[in-house]
N, C-alpha and C positions, 0 to 999 in steps of 0.2 A: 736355252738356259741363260737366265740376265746375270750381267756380272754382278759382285758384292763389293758393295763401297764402303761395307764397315771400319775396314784399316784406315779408309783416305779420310771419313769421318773422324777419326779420333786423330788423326794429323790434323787435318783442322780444328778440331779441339784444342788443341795443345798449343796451334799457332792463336789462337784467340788467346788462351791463358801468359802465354810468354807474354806477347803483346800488353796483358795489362798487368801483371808483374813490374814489367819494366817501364810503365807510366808509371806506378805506384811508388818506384821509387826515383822519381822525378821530383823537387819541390817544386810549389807555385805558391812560396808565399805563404800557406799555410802548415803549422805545426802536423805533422802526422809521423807517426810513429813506423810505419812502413817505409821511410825513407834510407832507415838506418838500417833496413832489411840485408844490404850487399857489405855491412859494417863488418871484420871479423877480429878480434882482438887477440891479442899473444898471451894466454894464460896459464902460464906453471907449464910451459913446452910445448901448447901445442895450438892452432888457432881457432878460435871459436864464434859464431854468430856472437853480437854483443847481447840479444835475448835470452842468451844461456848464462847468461854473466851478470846481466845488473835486469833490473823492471825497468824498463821504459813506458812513461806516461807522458800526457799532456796537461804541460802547467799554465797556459793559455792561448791565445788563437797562433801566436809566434814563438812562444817556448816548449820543447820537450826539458821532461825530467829524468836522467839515467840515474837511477840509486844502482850501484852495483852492491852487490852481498858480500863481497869482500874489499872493505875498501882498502887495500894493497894495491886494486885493479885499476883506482882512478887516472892514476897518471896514464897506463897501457889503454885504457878507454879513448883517454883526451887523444892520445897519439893515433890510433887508429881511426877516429872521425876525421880528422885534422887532414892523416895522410889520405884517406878515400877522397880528398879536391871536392866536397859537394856544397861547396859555397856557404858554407854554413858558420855561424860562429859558435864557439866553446870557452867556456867559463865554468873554472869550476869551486865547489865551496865544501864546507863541511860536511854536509849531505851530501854530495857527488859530483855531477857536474849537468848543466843548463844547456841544452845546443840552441841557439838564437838563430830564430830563420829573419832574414833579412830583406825589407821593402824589395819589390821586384819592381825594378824601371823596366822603362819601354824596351830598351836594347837588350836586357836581361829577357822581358816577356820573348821578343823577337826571335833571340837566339835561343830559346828553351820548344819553341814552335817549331825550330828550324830541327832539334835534337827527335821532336814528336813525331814529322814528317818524316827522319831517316829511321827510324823506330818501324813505322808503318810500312815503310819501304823491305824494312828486313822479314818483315812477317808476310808481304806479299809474296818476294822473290822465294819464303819457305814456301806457300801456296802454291806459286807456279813451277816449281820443282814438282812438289808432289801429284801435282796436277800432268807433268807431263809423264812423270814415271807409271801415273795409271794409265793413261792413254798407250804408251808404248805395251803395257801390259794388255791393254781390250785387244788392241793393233795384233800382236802376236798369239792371242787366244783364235784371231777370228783366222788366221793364216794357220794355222797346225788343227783350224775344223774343230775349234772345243766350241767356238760359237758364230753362228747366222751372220750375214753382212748384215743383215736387220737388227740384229742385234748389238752389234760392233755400235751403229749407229744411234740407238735408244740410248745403248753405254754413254757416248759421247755426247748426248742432250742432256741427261742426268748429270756428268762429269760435268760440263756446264753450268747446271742447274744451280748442283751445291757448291763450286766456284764460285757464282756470282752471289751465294749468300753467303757467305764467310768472307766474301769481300766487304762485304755491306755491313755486316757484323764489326769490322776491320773498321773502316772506314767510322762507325757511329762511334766507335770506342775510339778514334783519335778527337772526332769533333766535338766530344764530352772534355774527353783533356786537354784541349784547344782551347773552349770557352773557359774551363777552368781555368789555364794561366792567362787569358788573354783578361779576365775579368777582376 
């Protein structure tokens, strides 16, 4: 009987997904509305995504535009982008407020490559966790006889297999956002 790597499957699924969640709310320079993703604003007691709060658009290649629906919320909005540190500027106006992404210099590119790098780092170190938790699992099916030393060993070429494509997966999605801020 071969083991089933469904569960290790959908871990590595989810380490590819985290992984580009958390580029996406990286900036590089360009407006995108996904940056304001980890945003959560203080609304009438309790806190909230700012997408539940105002529409976020893009007003040109450098500007987002937050209309919030209630604008009592503007100030709570302003405060809450401000406090999240994501380099960003804020200004706001009768219509709501503008976040200004800001020229990326070299030492910015540098150091946002450096934030890319420990990013990928965390998504592998999840990989090679779950990678050893199934090995320890083949290991001890094949010692209590549920499966073949032949088997044990197919397990662990597969286990391999799909490691080293969710590494590669891993890998093409930091060098996509690599060239993206390096460019």
């Amino acid at each position: 009987m071969a083991y089933s790597f469904t569960t290790l499957k959908e871990e590595f699924k989810k380490a590819g997904e985290w992984l580009t969640k958390e580029y996406s709310q990286l900036h590089t320079g360009r407006a995108t509305p996904a940056v304001l993703d980890g945003v959560f604003v203080d609304s009438y007691g309790s806190k909230m995504p700012i997408k539940n709060v105002a529409a976020v658009s893009v007003e040109d290649p450098k500007t987002l535009r937050v209309a919030p629906w209630d604008k009592n919320l503007i100030k709570e909005i302003e405060k809450a982008i401000t406090a999240q540190n994501l380099g960003l500027s804020v200004a706001t106006d009768d219509a709501g407020i503008r976040v200004i992404f800001p020229q990326l210099t070299t030492e910015t590119r540098t150091s946002l490559v450096k934030i890319l790098k420990a990013k990928l780092e965390d998504a592998r170190v999840s990989v090679r966790a779950d990678r050893e938790k199934v090995w320890n699992d083949i290991q001890a099916q094949e010692k209590d006889g549920k499966i073949s030393e032949d088997d044990k060993f197919r397990g662990k070429d597969e286990l391999q297999k799909l490691v080293d494509e969710v590494n590669a997966t891993l890998e093409a999605l930091f060098e996509k956002k690599e060239k993206e801020v390096m460019n």
